[in-house]
C-alpha positions in Angstrom: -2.9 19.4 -27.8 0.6 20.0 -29.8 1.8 23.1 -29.8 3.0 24.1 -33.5 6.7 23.5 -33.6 8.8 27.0 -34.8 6.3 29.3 -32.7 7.2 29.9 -29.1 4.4 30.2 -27.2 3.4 29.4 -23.2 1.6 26.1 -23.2 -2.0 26.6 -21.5 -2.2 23.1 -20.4 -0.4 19.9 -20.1 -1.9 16.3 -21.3 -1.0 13.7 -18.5 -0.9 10.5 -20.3 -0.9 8.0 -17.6 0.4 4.6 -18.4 2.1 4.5 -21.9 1.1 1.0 -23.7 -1.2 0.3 -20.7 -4.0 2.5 -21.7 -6.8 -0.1 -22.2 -6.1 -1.4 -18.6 -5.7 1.5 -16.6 -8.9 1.3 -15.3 -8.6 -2.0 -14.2 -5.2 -0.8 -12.5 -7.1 2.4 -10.9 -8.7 -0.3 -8.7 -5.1 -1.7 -6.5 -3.6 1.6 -7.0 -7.0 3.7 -5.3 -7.2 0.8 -2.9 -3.5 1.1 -1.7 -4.2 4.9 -1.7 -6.6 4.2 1.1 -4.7 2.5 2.9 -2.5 5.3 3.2 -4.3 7.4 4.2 -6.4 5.0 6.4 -2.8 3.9 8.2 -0.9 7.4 8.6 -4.6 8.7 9.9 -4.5 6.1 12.6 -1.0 6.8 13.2 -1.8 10.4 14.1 -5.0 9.4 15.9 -2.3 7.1 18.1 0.3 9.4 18.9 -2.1 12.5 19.7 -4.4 10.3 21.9 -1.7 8.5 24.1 0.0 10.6 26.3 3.0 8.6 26.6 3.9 9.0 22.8 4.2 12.3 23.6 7.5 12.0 22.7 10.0 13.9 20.2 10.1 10.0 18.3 6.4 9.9 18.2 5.9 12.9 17.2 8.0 12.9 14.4 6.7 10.4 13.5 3.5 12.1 13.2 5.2 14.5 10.9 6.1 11.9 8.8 2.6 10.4 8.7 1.1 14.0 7.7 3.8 14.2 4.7 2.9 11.2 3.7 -0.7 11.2 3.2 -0.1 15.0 1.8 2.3 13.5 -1.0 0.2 10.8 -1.9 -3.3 13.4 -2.4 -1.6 15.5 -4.0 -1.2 12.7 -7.2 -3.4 10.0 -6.4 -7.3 12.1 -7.0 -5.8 13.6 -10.6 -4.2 10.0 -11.3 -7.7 8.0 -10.7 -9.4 10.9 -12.5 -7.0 9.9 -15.8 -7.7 6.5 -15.6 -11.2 6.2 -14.7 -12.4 9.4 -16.7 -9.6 10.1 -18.7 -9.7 13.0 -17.3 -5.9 13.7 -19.4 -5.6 17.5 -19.1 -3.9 19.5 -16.9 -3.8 23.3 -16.1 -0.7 24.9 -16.6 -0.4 26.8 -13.4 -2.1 23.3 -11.6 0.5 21.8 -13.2 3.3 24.0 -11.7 1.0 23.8 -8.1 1.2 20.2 -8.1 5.0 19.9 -9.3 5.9 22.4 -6.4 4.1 20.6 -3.7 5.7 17.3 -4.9 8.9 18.2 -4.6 8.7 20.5 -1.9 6.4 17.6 0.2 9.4 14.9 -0.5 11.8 17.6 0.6 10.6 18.0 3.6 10.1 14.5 4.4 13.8 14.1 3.7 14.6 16.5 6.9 12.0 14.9 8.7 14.2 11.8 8.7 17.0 13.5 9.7 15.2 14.7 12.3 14.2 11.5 13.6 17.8 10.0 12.9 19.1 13.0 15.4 16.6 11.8 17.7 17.9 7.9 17.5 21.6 9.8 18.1 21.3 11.4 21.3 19.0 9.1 22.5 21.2 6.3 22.6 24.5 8.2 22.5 24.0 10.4 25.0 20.8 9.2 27.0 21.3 11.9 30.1 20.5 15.1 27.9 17.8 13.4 25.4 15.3 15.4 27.2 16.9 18.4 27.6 18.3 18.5 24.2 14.9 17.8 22.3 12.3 19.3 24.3 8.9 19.8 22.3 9.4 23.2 22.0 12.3 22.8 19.9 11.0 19.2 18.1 8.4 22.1 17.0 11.3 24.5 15.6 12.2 21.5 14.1 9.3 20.6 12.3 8.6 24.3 10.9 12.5 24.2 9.8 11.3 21.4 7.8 8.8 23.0 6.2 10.1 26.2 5.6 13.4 24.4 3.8 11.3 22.4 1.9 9.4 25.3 0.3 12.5 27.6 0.2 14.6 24.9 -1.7 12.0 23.9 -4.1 9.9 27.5 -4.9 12.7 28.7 -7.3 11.6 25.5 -9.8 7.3 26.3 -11.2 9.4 29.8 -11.5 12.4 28.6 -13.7 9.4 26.6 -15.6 7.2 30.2 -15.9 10.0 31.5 -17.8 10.3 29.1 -20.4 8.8 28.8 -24.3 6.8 25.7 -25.5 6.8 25.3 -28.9 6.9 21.3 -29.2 4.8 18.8 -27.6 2.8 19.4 -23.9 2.0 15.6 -23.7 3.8 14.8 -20.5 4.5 11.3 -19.8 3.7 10.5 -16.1 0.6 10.9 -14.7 1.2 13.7 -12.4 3.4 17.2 -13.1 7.4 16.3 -12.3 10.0 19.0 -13.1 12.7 16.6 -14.8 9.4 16.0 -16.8 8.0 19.3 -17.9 11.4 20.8 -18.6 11.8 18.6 -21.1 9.1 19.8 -23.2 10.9 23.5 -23.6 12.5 24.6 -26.6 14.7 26.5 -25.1 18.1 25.8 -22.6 16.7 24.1 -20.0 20.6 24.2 -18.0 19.9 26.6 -15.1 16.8 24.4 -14.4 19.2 21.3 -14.8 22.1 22.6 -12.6 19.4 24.1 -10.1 18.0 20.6 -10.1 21.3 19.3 -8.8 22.0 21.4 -6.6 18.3 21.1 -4.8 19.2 17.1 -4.5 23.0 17.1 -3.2 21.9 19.7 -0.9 18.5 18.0 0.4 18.3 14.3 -0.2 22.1 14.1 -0.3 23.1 16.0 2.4 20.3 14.6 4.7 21.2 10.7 3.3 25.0 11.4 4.1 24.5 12.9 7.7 21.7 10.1 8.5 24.4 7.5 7.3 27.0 9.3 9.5 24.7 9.4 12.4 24.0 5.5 12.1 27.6 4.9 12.2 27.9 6.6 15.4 25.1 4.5 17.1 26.5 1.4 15.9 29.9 2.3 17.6 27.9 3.1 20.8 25.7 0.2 20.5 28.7 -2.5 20.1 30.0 -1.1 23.3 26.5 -2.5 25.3 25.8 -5.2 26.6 23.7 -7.8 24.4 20.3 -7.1 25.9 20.8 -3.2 25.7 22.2 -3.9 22.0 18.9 -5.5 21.4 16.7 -2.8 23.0 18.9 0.1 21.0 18.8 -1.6 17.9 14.8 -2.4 18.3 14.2 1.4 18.3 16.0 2.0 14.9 14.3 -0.4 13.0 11.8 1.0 12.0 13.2 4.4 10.9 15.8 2.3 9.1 12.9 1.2 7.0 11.3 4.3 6.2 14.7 5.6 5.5 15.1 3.0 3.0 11.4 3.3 1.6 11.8 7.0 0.7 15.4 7.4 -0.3 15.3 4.0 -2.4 13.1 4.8 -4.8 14.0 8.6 -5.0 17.1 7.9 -6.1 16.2 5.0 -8.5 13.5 7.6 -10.1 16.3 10.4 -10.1 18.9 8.3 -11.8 16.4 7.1 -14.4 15.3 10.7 -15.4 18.9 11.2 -15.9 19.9 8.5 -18.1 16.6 7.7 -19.9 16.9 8.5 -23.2 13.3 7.3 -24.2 9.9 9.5 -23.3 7.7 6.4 -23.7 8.7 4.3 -21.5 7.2 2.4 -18.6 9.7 2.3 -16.4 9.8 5.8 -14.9 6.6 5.7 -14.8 6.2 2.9 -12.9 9.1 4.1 -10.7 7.4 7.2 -10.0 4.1 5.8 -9.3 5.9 3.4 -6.5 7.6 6.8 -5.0 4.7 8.3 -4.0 2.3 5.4 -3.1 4.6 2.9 -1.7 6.4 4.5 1.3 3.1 6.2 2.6 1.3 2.9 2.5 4.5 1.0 3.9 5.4 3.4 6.9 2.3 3.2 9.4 2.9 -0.7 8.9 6.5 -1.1 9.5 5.7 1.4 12.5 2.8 -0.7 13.5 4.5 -3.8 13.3 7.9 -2.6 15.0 7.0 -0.5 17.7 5.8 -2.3 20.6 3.7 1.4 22.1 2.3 1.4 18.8 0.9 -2.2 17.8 -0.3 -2.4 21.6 -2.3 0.7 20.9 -3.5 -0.2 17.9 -4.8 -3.9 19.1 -6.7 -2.1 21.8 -7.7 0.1 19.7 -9.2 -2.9 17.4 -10.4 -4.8 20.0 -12.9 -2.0 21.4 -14.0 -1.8 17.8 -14.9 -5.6 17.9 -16.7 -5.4 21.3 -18.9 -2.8 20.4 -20.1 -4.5 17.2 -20.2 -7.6 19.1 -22.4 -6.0 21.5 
C-alpha cells in the first residue's frame, strides 16, 4: 500500500520488502539464513545450559557471558520468524504498532548488549589488574545489579524512538526496505522534519555504543600495560582470557557501525547493501559468539566435549 502523497495520514501498516532485486531467490536464501538462525539459537542455548549446570562457571565472566548468550538469541527472534515468513510466504506486511514493537526491542536488545560488553571488559580489568579484590569487587550480587542496569539502560535510552515515530505523518510511501522495522528506516518514510528523531538518534549512539566502545578500548589499554609487565607465561594466560571477548567485541561493534554509517551516507532506498549489512548484524554475532566461546575457553569446550560424548554413548548403547 502507498499512501496518497499531499494527505497526511498515520500509516496502518508497513510492507517489508525483503531483498530488493533478490525477490525470485529469497526462498532459496530463507534456507542458509533459517539454518544459521538455528544455530544460534542451538549454540547460545547450550551456552546457558553450560554455565548454569557447572558450578565452577559460576563466575561473574561466565555469567556474563550468559547474558550475552540470552541477548543474542532475543535479537536474532525478534527478526529472523517475520524474515522467513517474507520469504517463504511473502508474508510482506507489517503492523504499524508491531512495527514500532519490533524496532524498539531491536535497538533496545543491541543496547543492552553494548553494556553487557562493557561489563565483561570491567571484569577482564580488575581481574587481571587488580587480581586481590576481583572477588570482592564483582560479587554476584552486584554482577546481578549489573545485569538489570543493562537492561533498564537499554530500554530507557531507546523507548523515546516508536514514540518520536507515533508522532509523525505518512503521506508518501510505507514500503520499507529491510526486512525487519529499523528506525533510520521508518523515519524516512515521514513527510514531515524527521531532525529531533535524527539528533536523538545521535545522541542514543555516542552515548551507548560510543561511550561503551571508547571505555572498552580504554580498559584494553590498561590490561595491555599490566600484561607487558608479566612474565611470558602469565602474559599468555592473561591474554588467553581476552580473546574471546575481543571477538565478540569485534562481532557486535563491527558491523553496527558499518550498518550506522551506511544509513547515514546512503543516498539510495534500493539498495542491497544495507540490507545485506543489516541482515549480517543480527544473525552473524549470535551465531559467531557461542563458537568463538567454545573454541577459546578451555572450561567451556571441555564441557561441551563431555557433554557430546555422553550424547554418543547413549546412542551407542
Amino acid at each position: 500500500m502507498v499512501v496518497p502523497t499531499g494527505n497526511e495520514s498515520s500509516a496502518t501498516y508497513f510492507i517489508l520488502i525483503g531483498l530488493p532485486g533478490l525477490e525470485e531467490a529469497q526462498f532459496w536464501l530463507a534456507f542458509p539464513l533459517c539454518s544459521l538462525y538455528l544455530i544460534a539459537v542451538l549454540g547460545n542455548l547450550m551456552i546457558i545450559y553450560i554455565v548454569r549446570t557447572e558450578h565452577s562457571l559460576h563466575e561473574p565472566m561466565y555469567i556474563f557471558l550468559c547474558m550475552l548468550s540470552g541477548l543474542d538469541i532475543l535479537i536474532s527472534t525478534s527478526s529472523m520468524p517475520k524474515m522467513m515468513a517474507i520469504f517463504w510466504f511473502n508474508s510482506t506486511t507489517i503492523q504499524f504498532d508491531a512495527c514500532l514493537v519490533q524496532m524498539f526491542a531491536i535497538h533496545s536488545l543491541s543496547g543492552m548488549e553494548s553494556t553487557v560488553l562493557l561489563a565483561m571488559a570491567f571484569d577482564r580489568y580488575v581481574a587481571i589488574c587488580h587480581p586481590l579484590r576481583h572477588a570482592t569487587v564483582l560479587t554476584l550480587p552486584r554482577v546481578a545489579k549489573i545485569g538489570m542496569a543493562a537492561v533498564v539502560r537499554g530500554a530507557a535510552l531507546m523507548a523515546p524512538l516508536p514514540v518520536f515515530i507515533k508522532q509523525l505523518p505518512f503521506c508518501r510511501s510505507n514500503v520499507l526496505s529491510h526486512s525487519y522495522c529499523l528506525h533510520q528506516d521508518v523515519m524516512k518514510l515521514a513527510c514531515a522534519d524527521i531532525r529531533v528523531n535524527v539528533i536523538y538518534g545521535l545522541i542514543v549512539i555516542i552515548s551507548a555504543i560510543g561511550l561503551d566502545s571508547l571505555l572498552i578500548s580504554f580498559s584494553y589499554l590498561l590490561i595491555l600495560k599490566t600484561v607487558l609487565g608479566l612474565t611470558r607465561e602469565a602474559q599468555a594466560k592473561a591474554f588467553g582470557t581476552c580473546v574471546s571477548h575481543v571477538c565478540a567485541v569485534f562481532i557486535f561493534y563491527v558491523p553496527f557501525i558499518g550498518l550506522s554509517m551506511v544509513h547515514r551516507f546512503s543516498k539510495r532506498r534500493d539498495s542491497l547493501l544495507p540490507v545485506i549489512m543489516a541482515n549480517i548484524y543480527l544473525l552473524v554475532p549470535p551465531v559467531l559468539n557461542p563458537i568463538v566461546y567454545g573454541v577459546k575457553t578451555k572450561q567451556i569446550r571441555q564441557r561441551i566435549l563431555r557433554l557430546f560424548h555422553v550424547t554418543t554413548h547413549m546412542t551407542d548403547s
